[in-house]
N, C-alpha and C positions, 0 to 999 in steps of 0.2 A: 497216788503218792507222787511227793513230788522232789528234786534234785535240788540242794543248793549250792552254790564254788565256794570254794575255801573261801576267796575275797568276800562273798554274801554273808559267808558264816561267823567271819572275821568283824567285818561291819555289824552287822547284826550284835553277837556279845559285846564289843565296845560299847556300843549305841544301848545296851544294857546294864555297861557298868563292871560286866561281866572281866572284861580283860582292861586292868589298868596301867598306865604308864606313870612312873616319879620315882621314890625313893622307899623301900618296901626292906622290912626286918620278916624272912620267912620262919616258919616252923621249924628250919634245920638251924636258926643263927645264922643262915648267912644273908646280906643283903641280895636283893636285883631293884633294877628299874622296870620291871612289870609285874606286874601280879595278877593270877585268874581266882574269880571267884564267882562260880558255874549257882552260887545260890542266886546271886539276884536276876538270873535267868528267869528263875522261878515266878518273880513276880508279874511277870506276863504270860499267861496261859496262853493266848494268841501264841508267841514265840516259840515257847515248850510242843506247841502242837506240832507249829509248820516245822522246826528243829527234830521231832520225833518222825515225824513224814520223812523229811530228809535223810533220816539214820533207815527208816525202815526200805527206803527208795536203795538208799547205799549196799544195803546185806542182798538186795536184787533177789534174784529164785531159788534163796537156799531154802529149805523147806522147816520152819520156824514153829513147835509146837507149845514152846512155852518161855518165855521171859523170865529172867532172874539177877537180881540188882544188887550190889552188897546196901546197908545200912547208913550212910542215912541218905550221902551225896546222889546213891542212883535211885532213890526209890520215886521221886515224882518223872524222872526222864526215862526210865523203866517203865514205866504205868504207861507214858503217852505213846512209847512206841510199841509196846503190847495191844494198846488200842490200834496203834495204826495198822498193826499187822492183823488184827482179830484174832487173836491169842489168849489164852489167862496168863498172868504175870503175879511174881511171887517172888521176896526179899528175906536176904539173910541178917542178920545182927549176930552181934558178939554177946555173949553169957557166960561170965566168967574168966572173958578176953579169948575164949573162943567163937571163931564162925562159926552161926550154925543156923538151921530153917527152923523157927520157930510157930507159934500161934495154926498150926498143923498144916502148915505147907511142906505139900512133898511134891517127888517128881515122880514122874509115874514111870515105869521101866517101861528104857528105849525111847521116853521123848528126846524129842528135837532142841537143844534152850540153847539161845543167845545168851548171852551176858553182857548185862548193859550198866556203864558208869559215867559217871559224869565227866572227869578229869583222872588220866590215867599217865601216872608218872612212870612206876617202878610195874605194878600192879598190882601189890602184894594182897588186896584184899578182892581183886579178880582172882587170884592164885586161887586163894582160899574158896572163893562160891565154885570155880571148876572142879576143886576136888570134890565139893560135897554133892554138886552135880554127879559127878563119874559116880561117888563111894553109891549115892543111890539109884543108880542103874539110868541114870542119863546119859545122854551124849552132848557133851559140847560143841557146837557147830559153828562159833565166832564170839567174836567182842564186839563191841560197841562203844562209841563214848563220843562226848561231846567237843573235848581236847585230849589229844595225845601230846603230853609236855617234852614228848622227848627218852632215848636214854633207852638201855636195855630193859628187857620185860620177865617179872616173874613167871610169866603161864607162858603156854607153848602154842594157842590158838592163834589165828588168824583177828590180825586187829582193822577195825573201820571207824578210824575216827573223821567225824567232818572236818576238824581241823587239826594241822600239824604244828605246834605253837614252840619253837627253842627256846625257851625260857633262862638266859646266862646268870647266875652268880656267882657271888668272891666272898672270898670271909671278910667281916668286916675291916680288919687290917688293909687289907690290901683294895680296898671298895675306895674308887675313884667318884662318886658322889657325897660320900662321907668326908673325903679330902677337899672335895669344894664344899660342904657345910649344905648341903642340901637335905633338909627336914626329912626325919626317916619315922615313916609308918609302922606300924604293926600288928594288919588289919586280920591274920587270921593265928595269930599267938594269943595264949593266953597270960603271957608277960606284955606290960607295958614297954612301948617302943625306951630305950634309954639314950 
């Protein structure tokens, strides 16, 4: 397993596409000038690997029995770092707008599960796989993620992200790129930029 520095990690997602800079309408309505999007990480398995190596190098010798990702954002960078660690690895989905382990994945009482995501803002859908960890007789032992964007956390675990990204925005009012006319995106809404 191998280490890589925030700067590695950081070049690396850009160089991916992953973290972009310009003029961005996010999911809350409010603008920034960056935006992450951990999917087209995706598109380089090379990357996903040496990136899972580097999460699983980060958790160091805590003793890791099973991987658990919520739906959909952790489930391919969950998988690589369950590989990297020699683990089996297992994902939650929402059913009926609840979390939950579906297609008969359980935890076996008293495993050991990381929890791994891709981009972890608030954490609310980490919140959620911890508790269904605990409810089934797991133990939570860490987080993981690819970017930590910042900002208080829903769970109470221990977080390892490779990178630590501030991500600033304004409401569009007050958005000083909107005051210079600079073209706004709205690459991960499902309303068209306006």
């Amino acid at each position: 397993m191998t280490d890589m520095t925030e700067p590695e990690v950081q070049m690396a997602l850009e160089d991916a596409h992953a973290i972009l800079t310009g003029h961005f309408k996010l999911t809350s309505g409010r603008h920034s000038d960056r935006y992450v999007q951990c999917a087209r990480v995706l598109e380089d398995p090379a990357l996903v690997t040496r990136l899972a190596r580097a999460i699983a190098h980060r958790v160091g010798e805590r003793q890791v029995d099973l991987v658990a990702a919520p739906a959909v954002g952790g489930i391919v960078i969950g998988f690589a770092v369950a590989q990297a660690l020699g683990v089996k690895f297992i994902f939650s989905e929402r059913e009926n707008g609840v979390m939950t382990f579906r297609r008969g994945f359980d935890v076996p009482e008293g495993a050991r599960v990381l929890v791994v995501e891709d981009v972890v803002t608030t954490g609310g859908s980490v919140a959620e796989v911890i508790e269904l960890v605990r409810a089934a007789g797991g133990v939570p032992v860490a987080v993981a993620a690819l970017i930590d964007r910042g900002g208080p956390k829903a769970f109470d675990a221990e977080l390892f992200p490779l990178l630590r990204l501030q991500v600033e925005s304004w409401e569009p009012g007050s958005c000083g790129l909107c005051a210079s006319e600079v073209p706004l995106y709205a690459p991960g809404s499902r309303a068209l930029a306006k």
